[in-house]
N, C-alpha and C positions, 0 to 999 in steps of 0.2 A: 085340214081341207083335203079332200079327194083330188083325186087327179082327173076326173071324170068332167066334162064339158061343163062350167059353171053357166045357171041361168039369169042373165042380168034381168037385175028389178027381183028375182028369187033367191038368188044362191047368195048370201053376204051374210056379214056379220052382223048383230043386231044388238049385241051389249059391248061394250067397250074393253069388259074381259076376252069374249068371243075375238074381237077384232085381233087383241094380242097374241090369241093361240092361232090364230090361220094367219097371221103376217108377222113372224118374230123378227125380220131383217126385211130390209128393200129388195131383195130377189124374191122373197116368197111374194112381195104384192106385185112385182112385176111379170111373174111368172100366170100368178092370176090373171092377172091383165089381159096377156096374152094370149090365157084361154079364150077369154073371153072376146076378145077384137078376132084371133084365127085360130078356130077351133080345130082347123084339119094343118095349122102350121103355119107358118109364112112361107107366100108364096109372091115375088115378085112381079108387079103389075106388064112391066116392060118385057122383060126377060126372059120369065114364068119358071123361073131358078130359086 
């Protein structure tokens, strides 16, 4: 997987080997994630920290 802004509904895995190679541990899928939900990073809503 790139490290490039994944596009939800585009950017996934689509055969179940695919899935393996772009997620071998729970960091790699969490790391996705988090592209995905904050593309420019986490930025706290209250704080802006």
């Amino acid at each position: 997987m790139s490290k490039e802004r994944p596009l939800g509904g585009v950017d996934y895995p689509r055969t179940v080997q695919e899935f393996r190679d772009w997620f071998p541990n729970d960091d790699a899928c969490v790391e996705y994630l988090e592209l995905l939900r904050w593309p420019e990073g986490f930025t706290c809503p209250v704080c802006d920290g």
